[in-house]
py3Dmol code that shows the C-alpha trace and the ligand (Angstrom):
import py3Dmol

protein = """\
ATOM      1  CA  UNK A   1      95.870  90.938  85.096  1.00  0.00           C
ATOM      2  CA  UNK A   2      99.490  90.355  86.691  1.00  0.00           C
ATOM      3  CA  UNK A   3     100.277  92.536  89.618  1.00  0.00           C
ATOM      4  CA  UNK A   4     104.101  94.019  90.348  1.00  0.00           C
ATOM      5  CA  UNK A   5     104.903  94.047  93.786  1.00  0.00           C
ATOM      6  CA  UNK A   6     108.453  96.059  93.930  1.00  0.00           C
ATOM      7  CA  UNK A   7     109.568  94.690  97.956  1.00  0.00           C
ATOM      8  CA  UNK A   8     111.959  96.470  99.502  1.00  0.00           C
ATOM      9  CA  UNK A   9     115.008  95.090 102.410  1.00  0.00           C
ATOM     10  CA  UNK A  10     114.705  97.375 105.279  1.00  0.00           C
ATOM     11  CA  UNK A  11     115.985  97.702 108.830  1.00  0.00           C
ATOM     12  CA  UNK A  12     112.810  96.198 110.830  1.00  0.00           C
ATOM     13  CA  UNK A  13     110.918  98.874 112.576  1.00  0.00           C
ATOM     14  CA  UNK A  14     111.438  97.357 116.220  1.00  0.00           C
ATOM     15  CA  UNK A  15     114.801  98.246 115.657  1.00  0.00           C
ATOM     16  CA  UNK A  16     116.211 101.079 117.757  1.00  0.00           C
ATOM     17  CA  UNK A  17     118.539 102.541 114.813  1.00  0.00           C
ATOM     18  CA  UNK A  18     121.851 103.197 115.624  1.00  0.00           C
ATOM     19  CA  UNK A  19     123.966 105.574 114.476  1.00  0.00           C
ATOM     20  CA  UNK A  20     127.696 104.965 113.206  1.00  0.00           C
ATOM     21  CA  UNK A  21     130.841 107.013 115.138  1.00  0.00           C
ATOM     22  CA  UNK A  22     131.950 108.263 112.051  1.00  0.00           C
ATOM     23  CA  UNK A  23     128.711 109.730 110.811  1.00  0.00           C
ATOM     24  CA  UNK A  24     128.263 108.032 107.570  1.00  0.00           C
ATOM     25  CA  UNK A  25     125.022 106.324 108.103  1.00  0.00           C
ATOM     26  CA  UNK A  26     123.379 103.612 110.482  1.00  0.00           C
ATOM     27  CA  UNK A  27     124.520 100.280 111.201  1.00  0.00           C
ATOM     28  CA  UNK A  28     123.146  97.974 109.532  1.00  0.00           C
ATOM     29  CA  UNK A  29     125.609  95.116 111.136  1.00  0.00           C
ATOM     30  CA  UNK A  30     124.298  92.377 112.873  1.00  0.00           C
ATOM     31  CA  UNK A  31     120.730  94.537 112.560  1.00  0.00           C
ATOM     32  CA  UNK A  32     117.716  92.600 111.965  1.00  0.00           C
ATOM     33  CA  UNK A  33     116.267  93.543 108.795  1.00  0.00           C
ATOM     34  CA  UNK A  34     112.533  93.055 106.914  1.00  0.00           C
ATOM     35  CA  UNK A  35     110.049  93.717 104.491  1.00  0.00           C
ATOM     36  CA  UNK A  36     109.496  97.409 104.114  1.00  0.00           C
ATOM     37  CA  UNK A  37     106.097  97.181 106.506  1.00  0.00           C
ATOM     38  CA  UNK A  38     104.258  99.483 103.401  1.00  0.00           C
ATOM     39  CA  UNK A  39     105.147  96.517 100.892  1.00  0.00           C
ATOM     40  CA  UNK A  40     103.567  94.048 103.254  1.00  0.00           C
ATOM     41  CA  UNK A  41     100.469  95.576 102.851  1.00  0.00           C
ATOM     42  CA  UNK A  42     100.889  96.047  99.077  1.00  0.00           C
ATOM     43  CA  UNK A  43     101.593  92.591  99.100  1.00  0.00           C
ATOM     44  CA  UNK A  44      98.146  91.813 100.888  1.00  0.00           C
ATOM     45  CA  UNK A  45      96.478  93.582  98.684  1.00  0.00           C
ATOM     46  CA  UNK A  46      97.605  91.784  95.771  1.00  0.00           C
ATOM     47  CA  UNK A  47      96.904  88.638  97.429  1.00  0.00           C
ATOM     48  CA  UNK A  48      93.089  89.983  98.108  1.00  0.00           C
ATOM     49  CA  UNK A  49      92.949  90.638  94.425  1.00  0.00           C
ATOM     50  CA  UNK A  50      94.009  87.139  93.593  1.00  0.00           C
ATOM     51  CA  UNK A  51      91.446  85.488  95.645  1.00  0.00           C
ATOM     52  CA  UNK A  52      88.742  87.915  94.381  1.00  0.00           C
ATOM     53  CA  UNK A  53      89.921  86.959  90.565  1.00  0.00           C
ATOM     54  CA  UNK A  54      90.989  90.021  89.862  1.00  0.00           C
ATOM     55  CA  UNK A  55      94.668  89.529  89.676  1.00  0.00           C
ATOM     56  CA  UNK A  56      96.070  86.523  87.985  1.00  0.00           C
ATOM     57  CA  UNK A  57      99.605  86.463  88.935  1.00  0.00           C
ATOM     58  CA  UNK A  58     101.359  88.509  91.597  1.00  0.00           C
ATOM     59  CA  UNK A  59     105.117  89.176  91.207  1.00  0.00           C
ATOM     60  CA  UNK A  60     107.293  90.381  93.606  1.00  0.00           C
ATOM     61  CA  UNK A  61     110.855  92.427  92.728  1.00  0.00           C
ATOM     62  CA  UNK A  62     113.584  93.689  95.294  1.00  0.00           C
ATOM     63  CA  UNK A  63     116.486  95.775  93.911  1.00  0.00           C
ATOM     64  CA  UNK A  64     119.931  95.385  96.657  1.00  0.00           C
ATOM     65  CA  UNK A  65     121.693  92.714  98.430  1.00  0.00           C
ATOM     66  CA  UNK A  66     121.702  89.177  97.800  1.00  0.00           C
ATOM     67  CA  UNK A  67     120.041  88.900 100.928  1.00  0.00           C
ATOM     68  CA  UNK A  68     116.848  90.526  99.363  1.00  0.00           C
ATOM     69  CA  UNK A  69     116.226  86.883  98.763  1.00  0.00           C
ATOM     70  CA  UNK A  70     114.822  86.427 102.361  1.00  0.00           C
ATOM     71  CA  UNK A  71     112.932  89.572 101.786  1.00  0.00           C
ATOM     72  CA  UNK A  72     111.480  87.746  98.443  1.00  0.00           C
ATOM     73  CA  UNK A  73     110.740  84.598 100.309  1.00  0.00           C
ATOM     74  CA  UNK A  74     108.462  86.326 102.828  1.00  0.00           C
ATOM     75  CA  UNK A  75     106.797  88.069  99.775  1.00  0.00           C
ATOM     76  CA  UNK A  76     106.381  84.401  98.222  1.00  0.00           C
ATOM     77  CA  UNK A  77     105.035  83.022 101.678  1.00  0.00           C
ATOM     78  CA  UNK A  78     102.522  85.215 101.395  1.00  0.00           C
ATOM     79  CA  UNK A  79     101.336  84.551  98.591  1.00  0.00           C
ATOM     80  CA  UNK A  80     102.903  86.166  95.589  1.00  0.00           C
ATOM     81  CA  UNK A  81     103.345  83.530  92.521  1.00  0.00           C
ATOM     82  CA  UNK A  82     107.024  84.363  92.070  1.00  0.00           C
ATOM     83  CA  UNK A  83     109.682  86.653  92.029  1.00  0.00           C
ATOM     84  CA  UNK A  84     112.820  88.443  90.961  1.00  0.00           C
ATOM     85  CA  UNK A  85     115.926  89.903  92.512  1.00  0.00           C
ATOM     86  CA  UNK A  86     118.009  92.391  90.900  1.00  0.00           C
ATOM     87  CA  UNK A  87     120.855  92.347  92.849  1.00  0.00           C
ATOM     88  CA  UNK A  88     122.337  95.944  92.412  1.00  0.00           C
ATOM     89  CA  UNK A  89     124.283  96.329  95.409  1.00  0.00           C
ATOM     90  CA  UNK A  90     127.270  94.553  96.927  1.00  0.00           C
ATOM     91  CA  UNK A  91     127.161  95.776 100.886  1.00  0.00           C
ATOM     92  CA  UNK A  92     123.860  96.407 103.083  1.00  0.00           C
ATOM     93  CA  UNK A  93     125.257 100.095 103.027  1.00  0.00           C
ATOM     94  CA  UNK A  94     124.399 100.784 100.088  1.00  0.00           C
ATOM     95  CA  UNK A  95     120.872 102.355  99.219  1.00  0.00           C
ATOM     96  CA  UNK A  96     119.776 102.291  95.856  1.00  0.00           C
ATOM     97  CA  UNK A  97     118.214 105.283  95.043  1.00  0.00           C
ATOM     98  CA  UNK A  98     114.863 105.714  94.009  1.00  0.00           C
ATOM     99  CA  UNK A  99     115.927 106.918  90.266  1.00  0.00           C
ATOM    100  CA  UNK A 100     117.465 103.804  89.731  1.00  0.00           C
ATOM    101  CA  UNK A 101     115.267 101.590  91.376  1.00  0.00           C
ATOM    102  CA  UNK A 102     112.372 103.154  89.203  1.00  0.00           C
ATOM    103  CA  UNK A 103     114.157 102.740  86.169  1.00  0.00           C
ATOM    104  CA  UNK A 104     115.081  99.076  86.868  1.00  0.00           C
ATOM    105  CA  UNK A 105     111.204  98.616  87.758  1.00  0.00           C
ATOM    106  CA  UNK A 106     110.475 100.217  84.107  1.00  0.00           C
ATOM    107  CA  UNK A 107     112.005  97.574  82.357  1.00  0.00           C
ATOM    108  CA  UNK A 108     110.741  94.934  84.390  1.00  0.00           C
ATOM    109  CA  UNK A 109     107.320  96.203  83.984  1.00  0.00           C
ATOM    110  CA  UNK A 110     108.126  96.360  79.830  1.00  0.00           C
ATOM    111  CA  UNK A 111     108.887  92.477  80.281  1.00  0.00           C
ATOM    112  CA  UNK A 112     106.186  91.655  82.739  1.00  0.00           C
ATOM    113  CA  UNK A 113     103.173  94.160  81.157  1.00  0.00           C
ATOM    114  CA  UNK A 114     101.468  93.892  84.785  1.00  0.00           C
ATOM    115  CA  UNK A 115      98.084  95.871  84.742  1.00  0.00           C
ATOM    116  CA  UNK A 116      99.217  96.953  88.376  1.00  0.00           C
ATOM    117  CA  UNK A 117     102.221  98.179  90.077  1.00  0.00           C
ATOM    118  CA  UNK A 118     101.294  97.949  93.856  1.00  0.00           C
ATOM    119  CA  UNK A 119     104.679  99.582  95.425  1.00  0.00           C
ATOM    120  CA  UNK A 120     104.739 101.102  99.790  1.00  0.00           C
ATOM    121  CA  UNK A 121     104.299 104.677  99.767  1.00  0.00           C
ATOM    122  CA  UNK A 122     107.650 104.958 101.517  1.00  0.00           C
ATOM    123  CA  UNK A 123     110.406 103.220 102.585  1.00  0.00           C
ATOM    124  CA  UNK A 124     110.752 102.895 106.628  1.00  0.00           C
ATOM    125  CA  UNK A 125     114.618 103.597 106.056  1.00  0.00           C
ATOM    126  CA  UNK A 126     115.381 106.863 103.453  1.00  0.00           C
ATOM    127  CA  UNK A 127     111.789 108.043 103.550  1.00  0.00           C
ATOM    128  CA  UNK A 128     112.109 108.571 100.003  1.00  0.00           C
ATOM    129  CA  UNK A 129     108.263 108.841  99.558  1.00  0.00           C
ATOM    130  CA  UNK A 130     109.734 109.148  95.286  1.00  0.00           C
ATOM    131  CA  UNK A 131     110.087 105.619  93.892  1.00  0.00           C
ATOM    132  CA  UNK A 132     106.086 104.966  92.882  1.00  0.00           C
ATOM    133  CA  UNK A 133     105.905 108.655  91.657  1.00  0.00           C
ATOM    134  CA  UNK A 134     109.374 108.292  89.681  1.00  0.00           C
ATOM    135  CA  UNK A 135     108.508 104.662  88.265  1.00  0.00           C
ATOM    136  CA  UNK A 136     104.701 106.428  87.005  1.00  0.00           C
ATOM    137  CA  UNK A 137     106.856 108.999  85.133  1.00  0.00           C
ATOM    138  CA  UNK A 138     109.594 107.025  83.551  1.00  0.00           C
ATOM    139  CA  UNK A 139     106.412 104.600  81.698  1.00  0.00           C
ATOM    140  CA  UNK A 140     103.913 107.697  81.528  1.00  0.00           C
ATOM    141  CA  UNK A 141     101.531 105.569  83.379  1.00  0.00           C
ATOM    142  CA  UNK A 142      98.664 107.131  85.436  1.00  0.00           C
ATOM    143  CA  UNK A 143      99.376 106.705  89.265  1.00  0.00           C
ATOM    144  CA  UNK A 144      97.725 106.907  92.357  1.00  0.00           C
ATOM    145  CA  UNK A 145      99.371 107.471  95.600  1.00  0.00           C
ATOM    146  CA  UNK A 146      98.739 107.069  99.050  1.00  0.00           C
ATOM    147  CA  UNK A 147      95.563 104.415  98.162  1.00  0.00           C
ATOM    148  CA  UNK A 148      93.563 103.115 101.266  1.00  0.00           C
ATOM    149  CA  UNK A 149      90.888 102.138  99.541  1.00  0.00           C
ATOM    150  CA  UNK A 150      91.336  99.886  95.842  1.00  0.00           C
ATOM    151  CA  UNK A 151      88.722  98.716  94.087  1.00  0.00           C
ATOM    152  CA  UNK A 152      89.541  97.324  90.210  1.00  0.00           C
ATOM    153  CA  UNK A 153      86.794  98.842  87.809  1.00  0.00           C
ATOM    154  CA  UNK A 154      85.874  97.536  84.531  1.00  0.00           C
ATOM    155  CA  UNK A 155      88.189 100.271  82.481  1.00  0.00           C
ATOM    156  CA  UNK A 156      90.749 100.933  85.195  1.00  0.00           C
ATOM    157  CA  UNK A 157      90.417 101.545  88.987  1.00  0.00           C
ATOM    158  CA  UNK A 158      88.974 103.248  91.993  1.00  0.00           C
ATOM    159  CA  UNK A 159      91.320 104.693  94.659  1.00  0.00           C
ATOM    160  CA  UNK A 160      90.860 106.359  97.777  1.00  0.00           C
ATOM    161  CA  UNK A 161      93.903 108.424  98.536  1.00  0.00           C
ATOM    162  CA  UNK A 162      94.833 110.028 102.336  1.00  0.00           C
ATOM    163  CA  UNK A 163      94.861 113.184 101.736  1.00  0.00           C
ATOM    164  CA  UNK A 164      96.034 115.891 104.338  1.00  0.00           C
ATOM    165  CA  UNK A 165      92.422 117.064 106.280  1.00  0.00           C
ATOM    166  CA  UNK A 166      90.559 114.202 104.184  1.00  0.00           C
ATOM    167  CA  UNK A 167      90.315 111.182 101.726  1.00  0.00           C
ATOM    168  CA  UNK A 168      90.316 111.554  98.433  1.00  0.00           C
ATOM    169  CA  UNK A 169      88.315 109.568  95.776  1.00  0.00           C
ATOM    170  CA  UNK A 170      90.180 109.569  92.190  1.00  0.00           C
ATOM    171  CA  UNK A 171      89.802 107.059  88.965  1.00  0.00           C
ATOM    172  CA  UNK A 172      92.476 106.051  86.929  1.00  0.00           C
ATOM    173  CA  UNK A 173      92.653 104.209  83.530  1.00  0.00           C
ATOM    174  CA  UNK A 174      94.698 100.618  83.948  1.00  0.00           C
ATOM    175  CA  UNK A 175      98.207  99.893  83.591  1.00  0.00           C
ATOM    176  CA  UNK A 176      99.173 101.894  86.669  1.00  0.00           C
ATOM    177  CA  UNK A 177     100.849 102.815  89.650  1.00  0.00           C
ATOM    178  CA  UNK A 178      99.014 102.846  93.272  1.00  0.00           C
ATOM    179  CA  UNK A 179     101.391 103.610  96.329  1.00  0.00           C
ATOM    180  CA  UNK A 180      99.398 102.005  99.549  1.00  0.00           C
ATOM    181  CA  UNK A 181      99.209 103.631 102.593  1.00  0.00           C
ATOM    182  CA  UNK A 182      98.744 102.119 106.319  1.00  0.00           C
ATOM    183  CA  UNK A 183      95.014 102.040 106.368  1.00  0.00           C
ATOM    184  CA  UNK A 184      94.925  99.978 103.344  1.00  0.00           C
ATOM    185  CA  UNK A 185      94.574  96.339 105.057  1.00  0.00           C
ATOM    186  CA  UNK A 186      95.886  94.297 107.542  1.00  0.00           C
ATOM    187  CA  UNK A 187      98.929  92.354 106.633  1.00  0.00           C
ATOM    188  CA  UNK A 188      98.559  88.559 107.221  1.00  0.00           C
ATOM    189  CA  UNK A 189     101.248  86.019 108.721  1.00  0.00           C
ATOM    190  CA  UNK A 190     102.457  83.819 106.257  1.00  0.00           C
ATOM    191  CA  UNK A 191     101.450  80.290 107.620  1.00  0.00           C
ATOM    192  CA  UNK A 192     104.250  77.521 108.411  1.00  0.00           C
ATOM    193  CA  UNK A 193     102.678  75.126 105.376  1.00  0.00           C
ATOM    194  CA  UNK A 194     103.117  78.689 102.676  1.00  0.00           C
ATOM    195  CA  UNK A 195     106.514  79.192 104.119  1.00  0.00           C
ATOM    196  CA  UNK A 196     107.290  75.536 103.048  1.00  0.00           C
ATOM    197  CA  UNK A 197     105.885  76.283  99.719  1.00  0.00           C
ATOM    198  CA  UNK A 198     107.311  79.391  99.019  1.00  0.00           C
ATOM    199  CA  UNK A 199     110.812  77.740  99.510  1.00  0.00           C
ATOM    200  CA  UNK A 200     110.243  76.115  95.749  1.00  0.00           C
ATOM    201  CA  UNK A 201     108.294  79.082  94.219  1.00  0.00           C
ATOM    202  CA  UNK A 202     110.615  80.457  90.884  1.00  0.00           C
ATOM    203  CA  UNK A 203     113.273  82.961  91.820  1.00  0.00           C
ATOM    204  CA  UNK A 204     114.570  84.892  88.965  1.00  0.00           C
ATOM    205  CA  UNK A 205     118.368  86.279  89.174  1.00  0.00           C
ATOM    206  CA  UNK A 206     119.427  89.444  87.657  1.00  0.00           C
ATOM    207  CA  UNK A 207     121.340  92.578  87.806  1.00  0.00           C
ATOM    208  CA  UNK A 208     121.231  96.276  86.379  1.00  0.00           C
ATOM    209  CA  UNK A 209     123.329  94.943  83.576  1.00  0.00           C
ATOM    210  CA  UNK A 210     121.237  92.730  82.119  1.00  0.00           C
ATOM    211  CA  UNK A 211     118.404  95.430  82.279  1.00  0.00           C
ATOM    212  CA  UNK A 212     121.258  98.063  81.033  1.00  0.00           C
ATOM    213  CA  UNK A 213     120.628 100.363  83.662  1.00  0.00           C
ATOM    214  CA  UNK A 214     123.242 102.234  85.281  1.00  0.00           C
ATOM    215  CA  UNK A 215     122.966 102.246  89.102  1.00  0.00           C
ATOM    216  CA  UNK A 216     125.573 104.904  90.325  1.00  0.00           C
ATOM    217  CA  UNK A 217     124.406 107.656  92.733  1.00  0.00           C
ATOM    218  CA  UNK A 218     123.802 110.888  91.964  1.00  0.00           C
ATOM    219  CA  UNK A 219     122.888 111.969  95.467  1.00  0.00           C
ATOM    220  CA  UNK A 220     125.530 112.153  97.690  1.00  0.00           C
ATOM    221  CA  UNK A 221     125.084 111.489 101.894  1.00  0.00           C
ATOM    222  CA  UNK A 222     127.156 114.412 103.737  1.00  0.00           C
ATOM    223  CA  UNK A 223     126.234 113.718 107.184  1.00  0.00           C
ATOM    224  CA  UNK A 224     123.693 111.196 109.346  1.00  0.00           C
ATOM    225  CA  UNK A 225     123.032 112.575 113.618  1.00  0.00           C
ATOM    226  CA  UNK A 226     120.985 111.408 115.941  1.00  0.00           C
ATOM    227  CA  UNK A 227     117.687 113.781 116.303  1.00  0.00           C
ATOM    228  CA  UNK A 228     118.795 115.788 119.417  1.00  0.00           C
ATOM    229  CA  UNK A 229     117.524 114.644 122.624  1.00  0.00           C
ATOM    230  CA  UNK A 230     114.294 116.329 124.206  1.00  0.00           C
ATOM    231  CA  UNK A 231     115.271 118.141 127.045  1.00  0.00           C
ATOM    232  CA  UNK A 232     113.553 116.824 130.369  1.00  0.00           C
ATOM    233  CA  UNK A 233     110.300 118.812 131.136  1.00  0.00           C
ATOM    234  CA  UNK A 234     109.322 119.812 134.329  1.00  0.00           C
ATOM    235  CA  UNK A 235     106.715 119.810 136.918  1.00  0.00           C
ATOM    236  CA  UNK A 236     104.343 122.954 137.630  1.00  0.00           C
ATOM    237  CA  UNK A 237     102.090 123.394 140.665  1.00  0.00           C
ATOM    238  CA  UNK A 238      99.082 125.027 139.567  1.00  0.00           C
ATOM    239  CA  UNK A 239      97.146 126.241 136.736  1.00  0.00           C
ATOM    240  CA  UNK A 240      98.282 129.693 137.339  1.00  0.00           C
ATOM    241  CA  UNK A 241     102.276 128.817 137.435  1.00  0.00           C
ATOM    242  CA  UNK A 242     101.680 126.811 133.902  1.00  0.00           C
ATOM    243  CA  UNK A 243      99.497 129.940 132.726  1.00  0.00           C
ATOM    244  CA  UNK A 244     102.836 131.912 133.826  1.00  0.00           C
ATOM    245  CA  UNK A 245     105.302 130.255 132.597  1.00  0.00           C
ATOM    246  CA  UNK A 246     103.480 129.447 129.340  1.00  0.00           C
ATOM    247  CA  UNK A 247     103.075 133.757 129.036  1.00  0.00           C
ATOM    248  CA  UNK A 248     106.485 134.753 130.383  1.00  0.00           C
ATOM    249  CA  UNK A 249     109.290 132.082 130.113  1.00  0.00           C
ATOM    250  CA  UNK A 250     107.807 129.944 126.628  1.00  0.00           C
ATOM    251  CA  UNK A 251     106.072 133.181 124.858  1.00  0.00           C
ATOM    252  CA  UNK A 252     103.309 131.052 123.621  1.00  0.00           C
ATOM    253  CA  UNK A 253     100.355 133.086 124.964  1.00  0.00           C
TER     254      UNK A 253
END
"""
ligand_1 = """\
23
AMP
P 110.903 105.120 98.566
O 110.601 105.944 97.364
O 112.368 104.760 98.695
O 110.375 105.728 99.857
O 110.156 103.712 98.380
C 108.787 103.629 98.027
C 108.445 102.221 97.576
O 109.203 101.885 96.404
C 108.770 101.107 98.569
O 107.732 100.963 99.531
C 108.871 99.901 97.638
O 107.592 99.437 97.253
C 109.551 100.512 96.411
N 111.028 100.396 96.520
C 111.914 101.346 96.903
N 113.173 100.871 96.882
C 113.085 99.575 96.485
C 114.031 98.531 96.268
N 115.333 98.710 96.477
N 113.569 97.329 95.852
C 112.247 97.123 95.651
N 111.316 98.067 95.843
C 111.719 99.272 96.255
"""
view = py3Dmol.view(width=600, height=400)
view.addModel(protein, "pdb")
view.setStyle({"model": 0}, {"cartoon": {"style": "trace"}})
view.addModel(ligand_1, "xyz")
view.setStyle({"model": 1}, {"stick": {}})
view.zoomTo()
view.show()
């Protein structure tokens, strides 16, 4: 069975995001960017079903920038087999929404018949949470979201989904989608040696055209602010000046 690991560019999470003065969205210049952290661990997934034989090949896709490459490379240092980058976007401003991106996964899925689509439940920088749900109803494939549990079954597989107040067991028939969530795995480091390796792993070149999907937005960004600033708190001096304030200045009790 070939896995589909779709890998996505994103501003790295130690990153205080900035911002721009005019509004428009954050910069991105000069920012240090990285895997989306949920691909990682879709990523180490597909690597754990390699080594227990139940993946054969593990492909990894990113739809941007031609400097999803790097993104690829890390995927490939991992341990994916090989990958492809559909380079869709000209400027690390632009996003490519989860529509498209879906629809660009469809036909790569069409060319690659994977038994598995392992995407992030979200991406760090839109919070989309829509791309593994989108790409499930475009092919009419069962999906499972949210997964922190995966285990492949003889006629499909078994997911355990975090669920709000619990976890959720559910069974779904192969090909399909599964969206991983945090407590999935631990991500590993890709060694020096694999990052050597991955340097001459196959790296496919393509772009909406070829795939004849058309990329143009159809949501449009009005307005990015900083969330406003916590006010500073203050200091009571007893129980009974907290219980106070708490009844008659907050209104809480
Ligand atoms: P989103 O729906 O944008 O929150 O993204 C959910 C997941 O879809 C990500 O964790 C990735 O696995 C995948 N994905 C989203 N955008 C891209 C992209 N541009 N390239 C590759 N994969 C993507």
């Amino acid at each position: 069975m070939k896995v589909l690991v779709p890998v996505k560019r994103v501003i790295d999470y130690n990153v205080k995001v900035r911002v721009k003065a005019d509004n428009t969205g954050v910069d991105l210049a000069n920012v240090k960017m990285s895997m989306n952290p949920f691909d990682e661990i879709a990523v180490e997934e597909a690597i754990r079903l390699k080594e227990a034989g139940k993946a054969s090949e593990i492909i990894v896709v990113s739809v941007g920038v031609k400097q999803s490459q790097e993104t690829l490379r890390t995927g490939l240092a991992m341990g994916a087999d090989r990958a492809i980058l559909i380079e869709a976007a000209e400027t690390v401003d632009t996003d490519v929404e989860p529509l498209a991106v879906a629809k660009l996964l469809a036909k790569v899925v069409e060319e690659e018949q994977p038994g598995l689509v392992l995407l992030g439940k979200q991406a760090i920088d839109n919070d989309c949470n829509a791309t593994g749900q989108m790409l499930a109803a475009v092919l009419g494939w069962p999906q499972a979201t949210f997964a922190s549990k995966l285990e492949i079954t003889d006629d499909g597989a078994q997911v355990i989904r975090e669920v709000d107040g619990g976890l959720q067991t559910i069974k779904i028939k192969t090909p399909a989608i599964v969206t991983v969530d945090l407590r999935l795995n631990e991500p590993r480091y890709a060694s020096l040696p694999n990052i050597m390796k991955a340097k001459k792993k196959p790296m496919e070149m393509k772009t909406p055209a070829d795939y004849g999907v058309d990329v143009s937005p159809r949501l449009e960004v009005v307005k990015v602010v900083e969330p406003a600033s916590r006010q500073a708190g203050i200091k009571v001096g007893s129980v009974a000046e907290l219980v106070d304030k708490l009844k008659n200045e907050a209104g809480v009790i």
